[in-house]
Backbone as JSON, one array per atom type, in Angstrom:
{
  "sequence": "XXXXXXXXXXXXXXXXXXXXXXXXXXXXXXXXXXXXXXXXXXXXXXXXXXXXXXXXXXXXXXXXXXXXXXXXXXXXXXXXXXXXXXXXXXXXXXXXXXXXXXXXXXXXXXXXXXXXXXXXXXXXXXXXXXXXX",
  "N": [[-54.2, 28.53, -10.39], [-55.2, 28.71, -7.56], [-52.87, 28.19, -6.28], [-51.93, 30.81, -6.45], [-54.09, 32.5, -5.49], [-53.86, 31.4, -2.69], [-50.83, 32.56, -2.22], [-51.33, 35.56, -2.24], [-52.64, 36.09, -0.18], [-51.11, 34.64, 2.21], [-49.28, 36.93, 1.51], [-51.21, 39.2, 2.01], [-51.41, 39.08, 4.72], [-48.58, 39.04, 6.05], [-48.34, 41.65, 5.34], [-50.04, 42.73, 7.38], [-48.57, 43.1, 9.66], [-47.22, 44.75, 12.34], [-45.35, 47.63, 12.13], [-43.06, 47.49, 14.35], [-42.92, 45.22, 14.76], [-41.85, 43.6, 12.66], [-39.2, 42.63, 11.38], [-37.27, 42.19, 13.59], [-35.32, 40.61, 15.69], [-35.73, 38.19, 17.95], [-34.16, 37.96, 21.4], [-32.53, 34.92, 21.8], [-33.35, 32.58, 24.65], [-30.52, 32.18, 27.17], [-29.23, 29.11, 27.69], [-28.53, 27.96, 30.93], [-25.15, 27.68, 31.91], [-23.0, 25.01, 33.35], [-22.06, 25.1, 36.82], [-18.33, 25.76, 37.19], [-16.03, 23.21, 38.82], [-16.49, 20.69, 40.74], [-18.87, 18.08, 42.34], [-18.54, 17.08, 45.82], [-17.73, 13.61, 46.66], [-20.37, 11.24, 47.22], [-20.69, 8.82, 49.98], [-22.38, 8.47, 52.08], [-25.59, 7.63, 52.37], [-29.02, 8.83, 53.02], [-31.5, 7.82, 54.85], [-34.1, 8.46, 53.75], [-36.88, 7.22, 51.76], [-37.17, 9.11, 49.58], [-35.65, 11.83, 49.75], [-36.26, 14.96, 49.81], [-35.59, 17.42, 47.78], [-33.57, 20.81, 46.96], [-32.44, 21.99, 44.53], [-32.2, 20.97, 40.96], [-30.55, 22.1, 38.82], [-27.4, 24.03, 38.99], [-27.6, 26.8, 37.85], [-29.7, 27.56, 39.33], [-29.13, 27.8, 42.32], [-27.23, 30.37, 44.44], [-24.51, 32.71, 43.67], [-21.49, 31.59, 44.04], [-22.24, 29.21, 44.54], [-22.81, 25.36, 44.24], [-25.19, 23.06, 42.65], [-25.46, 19.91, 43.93], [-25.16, 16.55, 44.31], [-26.22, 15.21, 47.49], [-25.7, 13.36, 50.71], [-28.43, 13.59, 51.28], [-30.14, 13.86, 49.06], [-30.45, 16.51, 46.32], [-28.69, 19.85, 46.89], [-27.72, 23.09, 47.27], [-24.74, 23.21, 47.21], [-21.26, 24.87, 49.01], [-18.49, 24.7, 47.26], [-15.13, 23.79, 48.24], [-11.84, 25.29, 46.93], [-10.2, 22.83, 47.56], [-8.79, 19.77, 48.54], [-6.92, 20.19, 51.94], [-3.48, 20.29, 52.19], [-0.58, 19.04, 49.99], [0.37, 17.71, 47.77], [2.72, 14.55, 46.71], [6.06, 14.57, 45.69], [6.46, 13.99, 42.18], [8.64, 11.23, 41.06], [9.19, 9.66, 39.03], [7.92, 9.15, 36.11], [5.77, 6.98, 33.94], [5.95, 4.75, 31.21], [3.52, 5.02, 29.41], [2.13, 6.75, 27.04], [-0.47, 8.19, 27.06], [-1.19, 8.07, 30.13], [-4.33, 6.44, 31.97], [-6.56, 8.46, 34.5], [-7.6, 8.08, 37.51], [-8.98, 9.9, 39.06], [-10.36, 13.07, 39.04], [-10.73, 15.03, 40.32], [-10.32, 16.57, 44.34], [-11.94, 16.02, 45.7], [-13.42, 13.53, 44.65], [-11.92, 11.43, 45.97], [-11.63, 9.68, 48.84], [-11.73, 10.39, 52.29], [-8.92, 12.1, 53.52], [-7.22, 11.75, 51.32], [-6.08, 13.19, 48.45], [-6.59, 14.17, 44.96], [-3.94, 13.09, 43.01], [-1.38, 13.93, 40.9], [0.55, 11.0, 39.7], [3.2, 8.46, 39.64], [2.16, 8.03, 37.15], [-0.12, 8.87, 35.74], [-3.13, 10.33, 37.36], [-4.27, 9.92, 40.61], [-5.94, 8.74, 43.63], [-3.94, 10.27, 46.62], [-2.51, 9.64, 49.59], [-1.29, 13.29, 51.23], [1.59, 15.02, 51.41], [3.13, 14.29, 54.44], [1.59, 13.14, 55.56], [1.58, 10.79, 56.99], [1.48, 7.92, 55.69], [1.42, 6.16, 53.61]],
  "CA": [[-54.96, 29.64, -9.92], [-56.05, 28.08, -6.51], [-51.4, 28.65, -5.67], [-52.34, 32.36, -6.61], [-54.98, 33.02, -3.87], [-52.47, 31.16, -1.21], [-50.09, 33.53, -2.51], [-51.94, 36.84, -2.29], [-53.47, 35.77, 1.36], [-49.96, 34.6, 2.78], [-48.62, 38.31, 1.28], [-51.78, 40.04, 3.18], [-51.39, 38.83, 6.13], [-47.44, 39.22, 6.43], [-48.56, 43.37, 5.27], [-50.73, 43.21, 8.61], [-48.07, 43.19, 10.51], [-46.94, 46.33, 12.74], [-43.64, 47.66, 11.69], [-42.5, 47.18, 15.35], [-42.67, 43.72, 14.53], [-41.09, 43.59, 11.12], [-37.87, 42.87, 10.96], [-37.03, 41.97, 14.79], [-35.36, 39.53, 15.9], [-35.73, 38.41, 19.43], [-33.38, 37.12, 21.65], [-32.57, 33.3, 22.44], [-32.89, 32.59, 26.1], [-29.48, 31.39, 26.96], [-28.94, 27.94, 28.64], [-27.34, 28.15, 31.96], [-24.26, 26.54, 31.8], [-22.46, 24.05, 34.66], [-20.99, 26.25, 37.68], [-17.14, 24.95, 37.47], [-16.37, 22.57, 40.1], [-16.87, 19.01, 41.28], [-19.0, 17.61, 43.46], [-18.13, 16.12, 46.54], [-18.44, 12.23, 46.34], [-21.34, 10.94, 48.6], [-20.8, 8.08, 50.14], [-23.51, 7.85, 53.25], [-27.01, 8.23, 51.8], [-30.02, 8.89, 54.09], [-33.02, 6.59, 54.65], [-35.34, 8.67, 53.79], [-37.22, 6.87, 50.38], [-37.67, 10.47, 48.58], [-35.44, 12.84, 49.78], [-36.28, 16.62, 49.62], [-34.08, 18.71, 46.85], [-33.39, 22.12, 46.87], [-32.18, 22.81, 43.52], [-31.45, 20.61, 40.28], [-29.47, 22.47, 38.23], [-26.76, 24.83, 39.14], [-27.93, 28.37, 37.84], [-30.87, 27.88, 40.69], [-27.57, 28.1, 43.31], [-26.89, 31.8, 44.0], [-23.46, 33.14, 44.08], [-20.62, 30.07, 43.62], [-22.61, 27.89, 45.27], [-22.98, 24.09, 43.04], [-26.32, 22.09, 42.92], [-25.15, 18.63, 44.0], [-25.7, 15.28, 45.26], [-25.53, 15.08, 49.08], [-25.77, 12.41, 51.19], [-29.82, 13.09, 51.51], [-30.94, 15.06, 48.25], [-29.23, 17.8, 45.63], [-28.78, 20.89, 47.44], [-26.92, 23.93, 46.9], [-23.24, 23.54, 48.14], [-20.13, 25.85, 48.44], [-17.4, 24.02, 46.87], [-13.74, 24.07, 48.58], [-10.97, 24.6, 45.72], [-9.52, 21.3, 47.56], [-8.39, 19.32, 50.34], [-6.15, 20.5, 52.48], [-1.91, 19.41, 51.86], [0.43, 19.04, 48.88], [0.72, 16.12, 46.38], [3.79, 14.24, 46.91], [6.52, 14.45, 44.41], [6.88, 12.75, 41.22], [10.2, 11.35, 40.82], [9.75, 9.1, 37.74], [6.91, 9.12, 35.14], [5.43, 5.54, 33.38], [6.21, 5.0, 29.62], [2.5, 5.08, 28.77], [1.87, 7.92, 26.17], [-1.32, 8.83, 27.71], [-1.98, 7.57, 31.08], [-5.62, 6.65, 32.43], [-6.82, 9.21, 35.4], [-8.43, 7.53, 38.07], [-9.76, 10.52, 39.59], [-9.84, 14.64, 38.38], [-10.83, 16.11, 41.55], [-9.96, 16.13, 44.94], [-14.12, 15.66, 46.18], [-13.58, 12.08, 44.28], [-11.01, 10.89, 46.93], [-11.8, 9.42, 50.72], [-10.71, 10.64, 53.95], [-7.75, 12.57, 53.65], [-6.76, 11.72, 50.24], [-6.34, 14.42, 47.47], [-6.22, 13.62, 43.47], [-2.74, 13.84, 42.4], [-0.31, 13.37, 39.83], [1.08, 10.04, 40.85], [4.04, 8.15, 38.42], [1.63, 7.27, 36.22], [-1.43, 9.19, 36.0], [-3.98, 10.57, 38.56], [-4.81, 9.33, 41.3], [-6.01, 9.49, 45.18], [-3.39, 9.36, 47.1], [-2.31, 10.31, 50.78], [-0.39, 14.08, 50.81], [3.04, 14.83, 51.65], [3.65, 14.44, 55.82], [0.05, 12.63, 56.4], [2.54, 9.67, 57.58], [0.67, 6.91, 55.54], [1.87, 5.88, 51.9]],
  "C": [[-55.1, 29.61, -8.39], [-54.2, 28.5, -5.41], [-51.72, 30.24, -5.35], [-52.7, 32.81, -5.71], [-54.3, 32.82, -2.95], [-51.64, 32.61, -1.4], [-50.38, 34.96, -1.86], [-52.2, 36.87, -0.56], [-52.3, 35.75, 2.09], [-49.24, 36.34, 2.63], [-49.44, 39.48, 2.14], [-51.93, 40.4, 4.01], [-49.64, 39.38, 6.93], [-47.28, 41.27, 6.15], [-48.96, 43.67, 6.84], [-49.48, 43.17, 9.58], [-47.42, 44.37, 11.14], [-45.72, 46.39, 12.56], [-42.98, 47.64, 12.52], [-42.13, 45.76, 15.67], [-41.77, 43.02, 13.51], [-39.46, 43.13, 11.43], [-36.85, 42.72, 12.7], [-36.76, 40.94, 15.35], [-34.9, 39.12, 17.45], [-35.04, 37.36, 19.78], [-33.72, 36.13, 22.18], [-31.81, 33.42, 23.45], [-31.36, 31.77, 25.79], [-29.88, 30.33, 28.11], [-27.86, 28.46, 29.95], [-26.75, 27.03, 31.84], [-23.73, 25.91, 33.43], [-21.78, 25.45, 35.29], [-19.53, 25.31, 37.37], [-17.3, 24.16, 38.82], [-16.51, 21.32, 40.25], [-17.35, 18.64, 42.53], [-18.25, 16.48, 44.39], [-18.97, 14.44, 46.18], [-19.4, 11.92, 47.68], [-20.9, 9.68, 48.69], [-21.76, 6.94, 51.56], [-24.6, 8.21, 52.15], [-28.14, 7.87, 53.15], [-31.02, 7.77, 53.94], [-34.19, 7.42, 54.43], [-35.72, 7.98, 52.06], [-37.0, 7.87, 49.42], [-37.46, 11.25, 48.8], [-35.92, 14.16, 48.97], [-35.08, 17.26, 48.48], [-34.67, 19.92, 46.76], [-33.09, 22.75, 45.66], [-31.85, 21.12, 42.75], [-30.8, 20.52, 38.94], [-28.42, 23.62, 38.77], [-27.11, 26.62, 38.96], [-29.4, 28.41, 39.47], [-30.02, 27.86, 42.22], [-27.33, 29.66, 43.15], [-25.42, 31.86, 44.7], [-22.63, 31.85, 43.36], [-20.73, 29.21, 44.02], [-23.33, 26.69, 44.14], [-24.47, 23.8, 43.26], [-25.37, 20.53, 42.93], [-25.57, 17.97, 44.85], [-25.41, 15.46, 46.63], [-26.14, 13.72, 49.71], [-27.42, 12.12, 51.78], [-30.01, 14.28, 50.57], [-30.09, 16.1, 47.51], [-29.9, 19.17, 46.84], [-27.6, 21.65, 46.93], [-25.83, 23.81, 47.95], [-22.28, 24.01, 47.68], [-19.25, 25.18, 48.43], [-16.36, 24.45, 47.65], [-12.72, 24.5, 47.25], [-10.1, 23.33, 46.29], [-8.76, 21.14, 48.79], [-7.16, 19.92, 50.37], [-4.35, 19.82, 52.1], [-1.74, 19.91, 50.83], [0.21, 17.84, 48.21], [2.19, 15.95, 46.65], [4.74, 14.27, 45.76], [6.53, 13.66, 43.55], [8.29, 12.44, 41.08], [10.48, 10.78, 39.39], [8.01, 8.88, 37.04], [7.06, 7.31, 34.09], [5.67, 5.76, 31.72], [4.95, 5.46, 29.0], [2.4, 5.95, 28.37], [0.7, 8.91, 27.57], [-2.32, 8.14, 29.15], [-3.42, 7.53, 31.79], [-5.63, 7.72, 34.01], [-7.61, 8.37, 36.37], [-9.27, 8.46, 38.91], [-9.4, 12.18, 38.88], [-10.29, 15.69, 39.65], [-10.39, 15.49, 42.96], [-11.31, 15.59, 45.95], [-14.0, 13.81, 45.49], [-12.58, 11.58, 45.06], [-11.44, 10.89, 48.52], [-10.77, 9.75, 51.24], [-9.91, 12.22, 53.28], [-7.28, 12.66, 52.16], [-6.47, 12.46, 49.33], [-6.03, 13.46, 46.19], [-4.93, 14.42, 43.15], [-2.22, 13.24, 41.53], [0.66, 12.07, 40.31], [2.55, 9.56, 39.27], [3.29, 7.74, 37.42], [0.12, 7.38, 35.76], [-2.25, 10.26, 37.47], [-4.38, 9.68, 39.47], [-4.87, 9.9, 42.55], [-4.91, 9.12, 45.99], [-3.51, 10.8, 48.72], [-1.32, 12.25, 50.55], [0.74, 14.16, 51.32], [2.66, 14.76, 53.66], [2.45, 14.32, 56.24], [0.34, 11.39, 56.78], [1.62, 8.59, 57.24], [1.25, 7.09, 53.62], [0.76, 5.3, 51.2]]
}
């Protein structure tokens, strides 16, 4: 008997509802997803204990500008699509099925360097006619 009354009460209450409500189903915020891209690698960092940030996630970046690490704090920065040069040719490829990558961008490579296809994988290397092997 005592199910009954639940019953009746749960059914009264779901009547009160305005028919603008009924049957409506509201949308799910979406997640902002990653901007494409790779940050540059930091390799100075500042002295300050507790750098300042500007943003840390990406949708709070307007336009194609990243949220990333910098050398004092995330801030919004405008990515390059990649260092300057060429990748040197491959002439001969390694037996390994699926060679390890040591890098996938050219922001993960010092100096001068770019990520390229090397005999045997990825890697940083110098580009064509930067007279340094």
């Amino acid at each position: 008997m005592k199910s009954l009354g639940v019953f009746f009460m749960v059914l009264l209450t779901l009547s009160m509802v305005p028919p603008s409500w009924s049957g409506t189903i509201l949308p799910v915020q979406q997640i902002p997803r990653e901007k494409s891209g790779t940050c540059p690698v930091v390799t100075v960092r500042c002295l300050m204990i507790n750098p300042a940030n500007s943003c840390y996630h990406d949708h709070q970046c307007p336009g194609p500008k990243k949220c990333c690490e910098t050398s004092c704090g995330r801030h919004c920065v405008l990515l390059q699509r990649g260092k300057p040069g060429t990748c040197p040719d491959v002439t001969f490829k390694c037996a390994v099925y699926n060679p390890p990558n040591r890098c996938h961008s050219d922001y993960q490579c010092p100096g001068f360097k770019k990520c390229c296809e090397t005999f045997c994988g990825r890697a940083c290397v110098y580009p064509k006619g930067h007279g340094k092997a």
